[in-house]
C-alpha positions as CSV (number, residue, x, y, z in Angstrom):
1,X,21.0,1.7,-2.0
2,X,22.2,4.6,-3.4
3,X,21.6,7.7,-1.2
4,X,22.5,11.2,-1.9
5,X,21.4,14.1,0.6
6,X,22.0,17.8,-0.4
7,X,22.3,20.5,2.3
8,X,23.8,23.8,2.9
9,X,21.3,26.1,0.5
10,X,19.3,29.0,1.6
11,X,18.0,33.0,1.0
12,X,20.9,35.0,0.4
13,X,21.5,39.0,-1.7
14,X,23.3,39.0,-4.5
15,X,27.1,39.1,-4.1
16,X,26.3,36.5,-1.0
17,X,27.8,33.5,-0.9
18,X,26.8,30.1,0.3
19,X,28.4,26.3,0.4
20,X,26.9,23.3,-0.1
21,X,27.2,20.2,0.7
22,X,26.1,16.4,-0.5
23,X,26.8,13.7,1.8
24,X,26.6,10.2,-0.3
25,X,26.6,6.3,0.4
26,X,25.4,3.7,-1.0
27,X,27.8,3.3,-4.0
28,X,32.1,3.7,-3.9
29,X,32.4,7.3,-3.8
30,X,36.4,7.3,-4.2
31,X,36.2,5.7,-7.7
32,X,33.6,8.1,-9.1
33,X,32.9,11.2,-10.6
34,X,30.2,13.9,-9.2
35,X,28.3,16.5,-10.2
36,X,26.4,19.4,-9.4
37,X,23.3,20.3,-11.4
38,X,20.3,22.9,-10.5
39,X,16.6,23.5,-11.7
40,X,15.6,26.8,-11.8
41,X,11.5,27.3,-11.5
42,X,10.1,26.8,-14.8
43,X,13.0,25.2,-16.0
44,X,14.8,22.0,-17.0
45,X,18.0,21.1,-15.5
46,X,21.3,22.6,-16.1
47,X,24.6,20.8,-15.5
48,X,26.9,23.4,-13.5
49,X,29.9,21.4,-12.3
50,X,31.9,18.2,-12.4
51,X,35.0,17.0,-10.3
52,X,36.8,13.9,-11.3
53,X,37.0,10.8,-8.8
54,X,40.1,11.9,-7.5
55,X,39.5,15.2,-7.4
56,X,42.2,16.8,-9.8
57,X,40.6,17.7,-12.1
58,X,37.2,20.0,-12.3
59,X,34.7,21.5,-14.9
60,X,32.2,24.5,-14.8
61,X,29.0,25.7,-16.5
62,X,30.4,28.9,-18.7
63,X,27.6,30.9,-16.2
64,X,29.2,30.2,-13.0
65,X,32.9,29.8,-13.8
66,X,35.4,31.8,-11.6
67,X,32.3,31.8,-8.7
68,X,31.8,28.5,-7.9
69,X,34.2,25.9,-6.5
70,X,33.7,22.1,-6.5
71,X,35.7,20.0,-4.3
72,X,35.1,16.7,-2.4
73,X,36.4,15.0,1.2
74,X,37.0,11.2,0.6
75,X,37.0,10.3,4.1
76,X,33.4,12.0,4.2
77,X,32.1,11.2,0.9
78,X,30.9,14.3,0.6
79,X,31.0,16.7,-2.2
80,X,31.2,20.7,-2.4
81,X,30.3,23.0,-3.9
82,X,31.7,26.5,-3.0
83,X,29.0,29.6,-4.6
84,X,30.8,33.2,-4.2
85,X,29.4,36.5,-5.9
86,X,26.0,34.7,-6.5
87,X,23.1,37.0,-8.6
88,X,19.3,36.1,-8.9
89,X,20.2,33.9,-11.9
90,X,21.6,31.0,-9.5
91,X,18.0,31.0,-7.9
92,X,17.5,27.2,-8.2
93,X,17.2,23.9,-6.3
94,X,20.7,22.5,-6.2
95,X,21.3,18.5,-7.0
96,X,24.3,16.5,-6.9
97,X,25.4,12.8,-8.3
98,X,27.6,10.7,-9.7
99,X,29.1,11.3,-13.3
100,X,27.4,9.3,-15.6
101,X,24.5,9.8,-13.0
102,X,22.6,7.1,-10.8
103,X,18.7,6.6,-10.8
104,X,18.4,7.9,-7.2
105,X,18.4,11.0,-6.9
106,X,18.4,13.4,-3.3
107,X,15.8,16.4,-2.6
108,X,18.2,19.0,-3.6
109,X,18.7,22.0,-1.6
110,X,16.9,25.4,-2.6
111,X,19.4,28.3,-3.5
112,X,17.6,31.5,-3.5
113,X,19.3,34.8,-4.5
114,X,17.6,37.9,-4.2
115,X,17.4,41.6,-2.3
């Protein structure tokens, strides 16, 4: 069964930065693609990253590009995501999965930025 369990998040003040992480199993991690997506309160979900299986290549939401940083540890099957200079706007519960995404889905970690 597919398992994907998010950790890392937390209160920090803008201009903080925090790293999270998403330890997965269940499913052959080294042939696919992950992503990163958050729900803000109120709101739907927003994609913010992708990182291809391999790990060359990456993609970012226009909103957090040149502050966050995806990246992923094979051996550990765990994904990254790196979140420098955060503002209030990156307030969100913070999911990961595979790319297309699977049914199962962890309990995110809560990012909250404020002062």
């Amino acid at each position: 069964e597919v398992q994907l369990v998010e950790s890392g998040g937390g209160l920090v003040q803008p201009g903080g930065s925090l790293r999270l992480s998403c330890a997965a199993s269940g499913f052959i991690f080294s042939i696919s693609a992950m992503s990163w997506v958050r729900q803000a309160p109120g709101k739907g979900l927003e994609w913010v990253s992708t990182i291809s299986n391999g790990g060359s290549t990456t993609r970012y939401a226009d909103s957090v590009k040149g502050r966050f940083t995806i990246s992923r540890d094979k051996a550990r099957n765990t994904v990254y995501l790196q979140m420098d200079s955060l503002k209030p706007e990156d307030t969100a519960v913070y999911y990961c999965n595979a790319y297309p995404p699977f049914s199962s889905w962890g309990q995110g970690t809560q990012v909250t930025v404020s002062s």
